[in-house]
N, C-alpha and C positions, 0 to 999 in steps of 0.2 A: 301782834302787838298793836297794830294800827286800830283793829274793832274794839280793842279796850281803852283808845284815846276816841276814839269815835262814838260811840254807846253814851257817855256822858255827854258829850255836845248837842247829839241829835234829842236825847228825853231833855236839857235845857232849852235848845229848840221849841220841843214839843211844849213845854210847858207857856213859855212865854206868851206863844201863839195862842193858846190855850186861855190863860189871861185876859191876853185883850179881847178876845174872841165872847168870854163873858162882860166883860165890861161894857160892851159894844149891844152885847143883849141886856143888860142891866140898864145903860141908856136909852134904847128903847122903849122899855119897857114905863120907861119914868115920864117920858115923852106924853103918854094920855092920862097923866096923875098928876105933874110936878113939872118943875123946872130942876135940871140938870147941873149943880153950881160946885165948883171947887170938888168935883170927886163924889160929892155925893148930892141925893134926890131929896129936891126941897118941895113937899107937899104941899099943894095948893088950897087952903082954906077955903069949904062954903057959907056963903053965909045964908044959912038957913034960918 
């Protein structure tokens, strides 16, 4: 009874972690392109 109240917690777990874990590399990644503003990656215009 307890691994079928457990099995859902632990994959919600997993997912969350999981989540931020990209966001975290999705910030990064913005990092050498953009500013990072409100959630999402605001590309930096060149002026060519």
């Amino acid at each position: 009874m307890f691994g079928l109240i457990r099995l859902p917690i632990l994959l919600m777990i997993a997912f969350i972690v999981g989540v931020f874990f990209e966001r975290s590399n999705q910030r990064e990644a913005c990092a050498e392109h953009g500013q990072w503003q409100d959630g999402l990656c605001m590309m930096e215009r060149s002026n060519e």
